[in-house]
C-alpha positions in Angstrom: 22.4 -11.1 3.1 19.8 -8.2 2.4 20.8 -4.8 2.0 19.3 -2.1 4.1 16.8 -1.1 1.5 15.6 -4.5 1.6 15.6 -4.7 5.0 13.1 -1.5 5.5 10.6 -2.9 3.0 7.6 -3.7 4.6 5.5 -6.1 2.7 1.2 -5.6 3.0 -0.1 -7.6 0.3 1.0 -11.4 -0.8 0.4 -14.6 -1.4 0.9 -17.2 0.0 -0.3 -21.2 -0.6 -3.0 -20.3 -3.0 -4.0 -17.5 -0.5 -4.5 -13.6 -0.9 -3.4 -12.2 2.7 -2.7 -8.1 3.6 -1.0 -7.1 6.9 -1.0 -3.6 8.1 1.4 -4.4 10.9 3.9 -7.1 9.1 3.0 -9.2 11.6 -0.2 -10.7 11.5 -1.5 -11.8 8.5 -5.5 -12.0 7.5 -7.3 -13.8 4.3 -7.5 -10.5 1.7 -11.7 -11.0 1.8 -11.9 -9.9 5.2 -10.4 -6.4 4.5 -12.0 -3.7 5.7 -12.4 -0.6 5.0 -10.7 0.3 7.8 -8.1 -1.8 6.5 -8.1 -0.2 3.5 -7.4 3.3 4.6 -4.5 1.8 7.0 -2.8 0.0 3.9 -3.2 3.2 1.8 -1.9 5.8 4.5 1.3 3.6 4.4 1.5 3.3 0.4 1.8 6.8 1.2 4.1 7.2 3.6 6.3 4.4 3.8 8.2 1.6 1.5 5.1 -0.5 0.4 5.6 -3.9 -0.5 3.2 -6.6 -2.4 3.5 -9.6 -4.8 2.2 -9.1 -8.3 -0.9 -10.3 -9.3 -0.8 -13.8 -10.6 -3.9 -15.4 -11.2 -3.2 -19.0 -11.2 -1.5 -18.4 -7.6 -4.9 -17.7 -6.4 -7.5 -20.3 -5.6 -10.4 -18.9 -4.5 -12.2 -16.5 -7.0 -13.4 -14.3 -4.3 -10.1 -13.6 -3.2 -8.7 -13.7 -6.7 -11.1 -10.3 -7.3 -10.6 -8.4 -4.3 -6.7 -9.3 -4.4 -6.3 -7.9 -8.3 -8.7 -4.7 -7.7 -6.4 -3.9 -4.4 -3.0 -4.3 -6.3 -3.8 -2.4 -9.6 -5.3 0.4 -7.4 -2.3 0.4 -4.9 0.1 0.2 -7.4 -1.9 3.4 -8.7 -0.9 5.2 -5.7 2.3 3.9 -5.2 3.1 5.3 -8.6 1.8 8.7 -8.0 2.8 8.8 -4.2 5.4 11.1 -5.1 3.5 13.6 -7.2 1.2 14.1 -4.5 3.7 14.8 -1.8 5.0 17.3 -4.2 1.6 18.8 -4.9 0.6 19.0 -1.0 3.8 20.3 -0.2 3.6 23.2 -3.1 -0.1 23.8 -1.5 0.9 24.4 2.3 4.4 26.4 1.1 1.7 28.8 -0.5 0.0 29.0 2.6 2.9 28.7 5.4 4.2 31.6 3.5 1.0 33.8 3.6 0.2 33.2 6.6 4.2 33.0 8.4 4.2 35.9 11.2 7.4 37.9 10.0 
């Protein structure tokens, strides 16, 4: 049975039968070379902001080479994020404290 952190993670990147797929929903799934950029900003504003799940990078799980490029370039740079996400939520929030406390009507 899954615990409840398991429960809330919310996988956007896999694979799946030699196929790179992202979701921004959990829902639907769609081949990983017809991202957009759209897409991309979607899947990055939840790295950010919610629990982010993908499967590593495996090259031999993926068949096609086009898919096998965008799939690794996506995952190292999301993993980027991921790993930073916290640093920058502490950065942004030491900017607007700054200015919330300027700015605060007394």
């Amino acid at each position: 049975m899954p615990t409840k952190t398991e429960e809330q993670l919310m996988k956007h990147l896999r694979i799946s039968d030699g196929t790179a797929q992202f979701s921004t929903d959990d829902d639907e799934w769609t081949d990983i070379e017809k991202i957009s950029k759209d897409d991309i900003l979607k899947l990055v504003d939840l790295a950010l902001n919610s629990d982010f799940e993908l499967d590593a990078y495996e090259k031999e799980k993926i068949l096609n080479p086009a898919q096998d490029i965008i799939y690794r370039n996506i995952v190292e740079k999301m993993g980027d994020l991921i790993s930073k996400r916290d640093r920058f939520k502490d950065e942004s929030n030491q900017f607007y404290a700054e200015a919330i406390q300027k700015y605060r009507i007394s």
